[in-house]
N, C-alpha and C positions, 0 to 999 in steps of 0.2 A: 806790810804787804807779804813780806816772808812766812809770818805767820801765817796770813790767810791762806796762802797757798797751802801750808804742809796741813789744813783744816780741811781745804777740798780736795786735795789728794788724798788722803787718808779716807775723807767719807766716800769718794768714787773708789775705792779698793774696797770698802766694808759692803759698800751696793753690789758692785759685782759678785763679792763672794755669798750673798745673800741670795743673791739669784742664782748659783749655785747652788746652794742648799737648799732651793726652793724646787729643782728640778730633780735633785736627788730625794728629795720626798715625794714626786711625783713617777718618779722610777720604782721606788718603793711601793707603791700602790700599784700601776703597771705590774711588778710583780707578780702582785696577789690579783691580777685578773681586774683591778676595779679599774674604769675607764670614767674618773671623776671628771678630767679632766678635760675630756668631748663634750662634756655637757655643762659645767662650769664656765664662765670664760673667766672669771679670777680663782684659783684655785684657797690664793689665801686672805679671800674677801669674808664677809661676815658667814653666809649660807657655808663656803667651804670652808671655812676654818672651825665652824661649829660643827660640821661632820667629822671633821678629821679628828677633833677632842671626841668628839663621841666613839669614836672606831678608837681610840685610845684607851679609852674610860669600860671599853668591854662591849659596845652595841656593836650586832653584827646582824642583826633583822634591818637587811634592804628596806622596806615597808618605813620601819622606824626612822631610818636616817634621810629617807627623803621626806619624810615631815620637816626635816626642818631647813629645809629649803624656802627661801624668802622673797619676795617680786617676783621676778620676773621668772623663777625657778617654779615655783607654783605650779604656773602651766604645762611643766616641763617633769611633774611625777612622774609618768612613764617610762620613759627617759635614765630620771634618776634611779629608778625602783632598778633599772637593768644595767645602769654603769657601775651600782654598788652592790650588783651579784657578783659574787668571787670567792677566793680561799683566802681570808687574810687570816693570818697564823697566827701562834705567841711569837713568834719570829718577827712580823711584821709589828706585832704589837710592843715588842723590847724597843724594836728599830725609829720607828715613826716619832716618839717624844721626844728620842737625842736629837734628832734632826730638828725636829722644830721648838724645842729649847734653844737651839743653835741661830735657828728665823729670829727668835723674840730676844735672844741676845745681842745679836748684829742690830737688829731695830731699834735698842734700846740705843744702843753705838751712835748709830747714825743721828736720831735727836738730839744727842747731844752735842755729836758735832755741829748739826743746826744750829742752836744754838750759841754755842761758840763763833760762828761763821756771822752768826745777826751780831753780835755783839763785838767782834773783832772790824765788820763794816760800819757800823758805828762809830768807831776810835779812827778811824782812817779819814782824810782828810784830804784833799788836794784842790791850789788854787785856781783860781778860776781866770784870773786877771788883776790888775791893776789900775787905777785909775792916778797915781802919782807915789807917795810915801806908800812904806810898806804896811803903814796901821790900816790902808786902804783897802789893800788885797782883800778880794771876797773868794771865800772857799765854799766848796760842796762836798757833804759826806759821800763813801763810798755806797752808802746804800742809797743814795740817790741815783746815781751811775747804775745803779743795777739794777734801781726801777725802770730806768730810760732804756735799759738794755733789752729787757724783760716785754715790753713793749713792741720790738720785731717781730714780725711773724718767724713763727719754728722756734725763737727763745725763752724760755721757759727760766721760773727764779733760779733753780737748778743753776741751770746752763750761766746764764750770764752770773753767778757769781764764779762760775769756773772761768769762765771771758774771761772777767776783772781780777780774778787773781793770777791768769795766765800772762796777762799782757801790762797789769798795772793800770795807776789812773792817769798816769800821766804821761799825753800821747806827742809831748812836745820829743821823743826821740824818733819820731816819725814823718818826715819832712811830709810826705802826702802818705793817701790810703794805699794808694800804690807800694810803696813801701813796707807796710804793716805787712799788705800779704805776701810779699816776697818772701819779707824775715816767717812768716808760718809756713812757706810751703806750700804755697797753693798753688801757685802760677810754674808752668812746665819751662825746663829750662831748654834755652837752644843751644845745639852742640851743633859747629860749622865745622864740614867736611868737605874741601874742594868748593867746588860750586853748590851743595847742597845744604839746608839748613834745618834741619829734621827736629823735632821737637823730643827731648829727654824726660827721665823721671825729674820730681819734682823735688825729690830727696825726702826726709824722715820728719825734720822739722820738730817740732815740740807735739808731741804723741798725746799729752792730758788737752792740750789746745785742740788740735782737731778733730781727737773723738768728740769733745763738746760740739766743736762746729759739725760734724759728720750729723748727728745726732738733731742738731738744729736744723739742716736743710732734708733729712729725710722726712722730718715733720712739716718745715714748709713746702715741699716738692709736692703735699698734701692737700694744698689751700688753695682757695678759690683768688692768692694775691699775686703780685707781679712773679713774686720767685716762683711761684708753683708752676706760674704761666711760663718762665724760665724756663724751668725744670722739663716741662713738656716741649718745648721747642730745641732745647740740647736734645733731647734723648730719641728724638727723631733720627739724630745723624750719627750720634755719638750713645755710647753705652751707660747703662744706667750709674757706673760710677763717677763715670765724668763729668753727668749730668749734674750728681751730687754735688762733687769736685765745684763743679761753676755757681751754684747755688749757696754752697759755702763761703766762696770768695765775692760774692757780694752780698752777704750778711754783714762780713768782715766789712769790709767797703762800708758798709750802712751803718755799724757798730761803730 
């Protein structure tokens, strides 16, 4: 399980810094006047990433590069033809392959941590129960657990293999669910002054844990299911992060 952790920690540092250098290639083009990325919604999906080699490789005819724009971009040559008018330089042109050598180097990272990650949930085991002698005990892999997790609305394979390697499989140090989220941080504490009993921060908690869970209820605050339905009934009274905040802690709950 230590393993698996230092797997999904490691690939959430590689994601993040990838999305950084996915924005710094998009600052790069800002630069040079092009405005790919108003008119793209994936900048390094097939249509943009095949402009982007092209504006690499030497094309600089707007005409030319919104050919090859594909679906849904099609309709949207007019568009393109004037997001990919600009001054992009030799400057731009040195710039733009370091950076996204950099994309396709962290991409290659993170499959592989995949990888690693399927293949480490595999190995991981924990029981399920007992029925008398210990030859009885019945076990379930951890990639099981991360099907059933995957399964909530708002979690995603992603996500719930960061759950299970944030929290572990084995939830017998948790006397209730109540518990779980106390130890993550969810639940506000109260700090008694006099006759008053005001509600405190919740404290820092395990930081890889709740951006998972953060991440998980900004996607279900989205859905047409009980948590979204949640989501909208906090954020009536309360602010959108607390709405989050309550939407996470019963994932956790449900988790």
């Amino acid at each position: 399980m230590r393993q698996l952790r230092d797997y999904t920690r490691t690939r959430t540092m590689f994601v993040q810094e990838r999305t950084r250098h996915k924005h710094r290639v998009d600052k790069a083009l800002q630069d040079a006047q092009i405005k790919l990325s108003g008119v793209v919604s994936d900048l390094f999906g097939m249509s943009g990433r095949a402009m982007l080699d092209a504006l690499v490789a030497g094309e600089r005819n707007p005409r030319t590069l919104a050919d090859l724009g594909k679906g849904n971009l099609v309709k949207k040559k007019p568009a393109l033809i004037e997001a990919l008018t600009g001054q992009f330089e030799d400057h731009h042109a040195r710039l733009l392959p370091v950076l996204l050598s950099t994309v396709d180097h962290l991409t290659a990272r993170i499959d592989e941590l995949d990888r690693l990650i399927a293949r480490t949930l595999e190995e991981i085991t924990t029981p399920l129960g007992s029925t008398g002698t210990e030859e009885e005990a019945t076990s379930v892999s951890a990639r099981t657990l991360a099907e059933k997790l995957d399964a909530v609305p708002g979690i995603g394979p992603t996500i719930a293999q960061i759950i299970l390697a944030e929290i572990g499989a084995d939830m017998s140090r948790f006397p209730t669910p109540e518990h779980l989220v106390s130890w993550a941080k969810l639940c506000p504490r109260t700090i008694q002054s006099g006759a008053k009993n005001p509600s405190g921060p919740a404290g820092q908690g395990n930081p890889w844990l709740k951006g998972a869970l953060g991440e998980a209820a900004n996607a279900a605050a989205r859905t047409g299911t009980f948590l979204g339905a949640r989501y909208r009934r906090i954020v009536k009274r309360r602010c959108h992060a607390n709405a989050l905040v309550g939407v996470a802690r019963s994932i956790l709950v449900i988790a």
